[in-house]
C-alpha positions in Angstrom: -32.4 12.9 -6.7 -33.9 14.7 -9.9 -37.5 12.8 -8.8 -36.5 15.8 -6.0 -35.7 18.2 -8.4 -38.8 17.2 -10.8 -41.4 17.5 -7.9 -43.0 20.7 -6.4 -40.1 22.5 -4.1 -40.7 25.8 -1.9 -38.0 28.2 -1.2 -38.6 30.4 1.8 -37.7 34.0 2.3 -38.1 36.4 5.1 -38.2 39.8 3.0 -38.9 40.4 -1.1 -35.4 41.6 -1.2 -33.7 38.4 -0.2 -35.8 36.7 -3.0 -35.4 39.4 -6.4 -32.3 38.0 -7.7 -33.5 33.8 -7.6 -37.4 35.4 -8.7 -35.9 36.5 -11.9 -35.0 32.8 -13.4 -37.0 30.9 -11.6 -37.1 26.8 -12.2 -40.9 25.9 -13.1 -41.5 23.6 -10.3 -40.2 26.2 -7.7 -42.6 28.0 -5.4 -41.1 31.6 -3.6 -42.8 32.2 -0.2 -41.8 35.1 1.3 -42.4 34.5 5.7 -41.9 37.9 7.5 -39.2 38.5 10.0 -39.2 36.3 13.0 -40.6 32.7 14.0 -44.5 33.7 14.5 -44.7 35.2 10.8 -42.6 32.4 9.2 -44.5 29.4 11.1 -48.2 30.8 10.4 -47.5 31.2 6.8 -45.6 28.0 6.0 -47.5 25.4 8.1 -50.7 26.9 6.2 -48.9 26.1 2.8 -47.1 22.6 3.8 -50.7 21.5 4.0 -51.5 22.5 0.6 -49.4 20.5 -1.8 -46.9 17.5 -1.3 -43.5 19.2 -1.7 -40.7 17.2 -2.7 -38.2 19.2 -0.5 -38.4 22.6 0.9 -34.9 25.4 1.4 -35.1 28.3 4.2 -33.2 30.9 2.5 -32.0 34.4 2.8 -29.6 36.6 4.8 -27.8 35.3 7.7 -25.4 37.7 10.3 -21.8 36.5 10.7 -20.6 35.3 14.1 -17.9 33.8 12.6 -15.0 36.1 11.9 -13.9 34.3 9.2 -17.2 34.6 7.0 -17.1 37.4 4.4 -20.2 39.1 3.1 -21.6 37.3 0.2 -20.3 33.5 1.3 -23.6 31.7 1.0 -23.5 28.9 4.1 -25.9 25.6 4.4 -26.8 23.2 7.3 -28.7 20.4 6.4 -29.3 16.9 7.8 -26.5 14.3 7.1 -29.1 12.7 4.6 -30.5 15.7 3.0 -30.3 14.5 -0.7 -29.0 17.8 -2.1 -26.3 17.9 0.4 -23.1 17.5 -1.4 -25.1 19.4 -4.6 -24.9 22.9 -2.6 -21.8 21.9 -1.2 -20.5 20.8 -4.7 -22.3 24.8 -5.7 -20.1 26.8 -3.7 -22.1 26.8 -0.4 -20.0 26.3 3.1 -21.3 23.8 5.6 -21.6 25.7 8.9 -24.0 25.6 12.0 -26.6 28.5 12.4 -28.5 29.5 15.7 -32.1 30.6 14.9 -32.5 33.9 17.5 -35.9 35.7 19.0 -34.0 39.2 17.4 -31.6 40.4 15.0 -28.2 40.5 16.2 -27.8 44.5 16.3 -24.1 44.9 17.4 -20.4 43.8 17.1 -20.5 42.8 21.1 -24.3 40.9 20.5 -23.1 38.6 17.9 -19.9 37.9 20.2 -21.9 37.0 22.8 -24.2 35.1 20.2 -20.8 33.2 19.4 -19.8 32.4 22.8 -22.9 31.0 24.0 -24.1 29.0 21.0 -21.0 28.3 18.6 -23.0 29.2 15.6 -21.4 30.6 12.6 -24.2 32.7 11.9 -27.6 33.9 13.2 -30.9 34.3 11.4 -34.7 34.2 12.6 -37.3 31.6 10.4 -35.2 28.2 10.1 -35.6 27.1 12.9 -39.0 26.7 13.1 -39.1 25.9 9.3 -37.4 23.0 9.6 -39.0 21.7 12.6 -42.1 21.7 10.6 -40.8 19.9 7.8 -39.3 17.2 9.4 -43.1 17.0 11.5 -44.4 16.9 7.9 -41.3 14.1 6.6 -40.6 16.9 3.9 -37.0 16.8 3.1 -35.1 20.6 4.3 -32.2 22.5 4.3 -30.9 26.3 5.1 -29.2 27.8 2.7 -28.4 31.6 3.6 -25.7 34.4 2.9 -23.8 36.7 5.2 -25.3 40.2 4.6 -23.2 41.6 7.6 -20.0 40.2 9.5 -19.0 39.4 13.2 -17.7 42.5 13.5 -20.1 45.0 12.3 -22.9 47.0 13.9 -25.9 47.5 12.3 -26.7 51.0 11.2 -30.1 50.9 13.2 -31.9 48.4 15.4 -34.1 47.1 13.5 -36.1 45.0 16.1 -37.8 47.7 16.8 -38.9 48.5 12.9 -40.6 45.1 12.2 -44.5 45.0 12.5 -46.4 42.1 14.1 -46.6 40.2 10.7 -43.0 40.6 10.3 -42.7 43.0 7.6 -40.4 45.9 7.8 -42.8 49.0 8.7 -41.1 51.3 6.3 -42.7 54.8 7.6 -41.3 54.1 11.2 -37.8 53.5 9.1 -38.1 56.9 7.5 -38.4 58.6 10.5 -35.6 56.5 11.9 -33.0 57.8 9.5 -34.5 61.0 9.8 -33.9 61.6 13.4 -30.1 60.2 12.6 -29.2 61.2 9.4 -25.3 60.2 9.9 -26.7 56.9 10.3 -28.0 57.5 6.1 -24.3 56.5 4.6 -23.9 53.1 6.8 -28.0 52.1 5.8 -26.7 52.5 2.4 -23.7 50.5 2.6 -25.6 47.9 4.4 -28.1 47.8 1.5 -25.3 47.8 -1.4 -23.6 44.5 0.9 -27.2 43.2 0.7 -28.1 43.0 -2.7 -24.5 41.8 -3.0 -25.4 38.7 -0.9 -29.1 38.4 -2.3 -27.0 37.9 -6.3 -24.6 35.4 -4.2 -27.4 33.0 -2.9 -29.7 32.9 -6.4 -26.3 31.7 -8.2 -25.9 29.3 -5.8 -30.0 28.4 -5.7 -29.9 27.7 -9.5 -27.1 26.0 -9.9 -28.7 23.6 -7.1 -32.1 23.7 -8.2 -31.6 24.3 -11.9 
């Protein structure tokens, strides 16, 4: 395990924001990536760097939506294979096993992420692993998810933000402005949601160094 540790490991994000808190103490060895929303953005920029360097092991991380009643914003959840080497270590950290689905789109309302539940039995829902870890274990690279619940089961989202990512997955931030100016009740729940965010994004960097550190 610490040859692991010792050797060149990338941690994957979707957005900035999901990264700042780990960025700030970050282990020499460890590489941030941040993907873009979605499956297209996250395999076109991690297959690129896969080929670039012989990573030890490689963590999908960031925020995950609950479809699990029972999970609380800021619990940081894993699923890894049974012989993932750091297994017990994030387990041992604080993180929950659980099962995540991968989905095309963010789970927008209460009644989506029920149905999310029903049909898949996840825990949780988020966009990049999936494909992540496909191309890892394509490439023998050791993998894990390791994310947080940034919003419950029972929770709508403030606005749909499907329809506010751009092609390469980023968040197109002028369409957003105009968003929460056409519905500016919508203003008090967007700023909750961010305040619940940056709780999660602190929860998941405690429990990244104490794994990776």
């Amino acid at each position: 395990m610490s040859g692991l540790l010792q050797g060149p490991i990338l941690v994957c994000f979707a957005v900035k924001e999901e990264a700042a808190p780990f960025r700030r103490e970050l282990p020499p060895n460890v590489t941030i990536l941040v993907t873009g929303m979605g499956a297209a953005a996250a395999e076109r920029v991690v297959k690129a760097l896969l080929s670039e360097r012989d990573w030890s092991l490689v963590l999908t991380c960031g925020f995950a939506g609950g479809l699990n009643p029972a999970l609380q914003i800021g619990t940081v959840i894993c699923e890894a294979d049974e012989d993932f080497p750091l297994r017990q270590t994030l387990l041992n950290a604080g993180a929950v096993a659980a099962r995540l689905h991968c989905g095309e789109r963010v789970a927008v309302t209460a009644y989506e992420k029920a149905m999310l539940r029903e049909r898949t039995g996840a825990d949780a829902v988020e966009m990049e692993s999936g494909v992540i870890r496909r191309l890892c274990h394509e490439g023998g690279i050791p993998s894990a998810t390791v994310r947080v619940i940034s919003d419950t089961a029972q929770e709508d989202l403030p606005l749909d933000f499907n329809v506010l990512v751009n092609a390469d997955g980023k968040l197109n931030l002028g369409r957003l402005a105009r968003q929460v100016l056409r519905r500016p009740r919508k203003l008090p729940a967007l700023m909750a949601l961010g305040r619940h965010s940056k709780f999660a994004a602190n929860r998941l960097a405690v429990v990244l160094r104490a794994v990776l550190s």
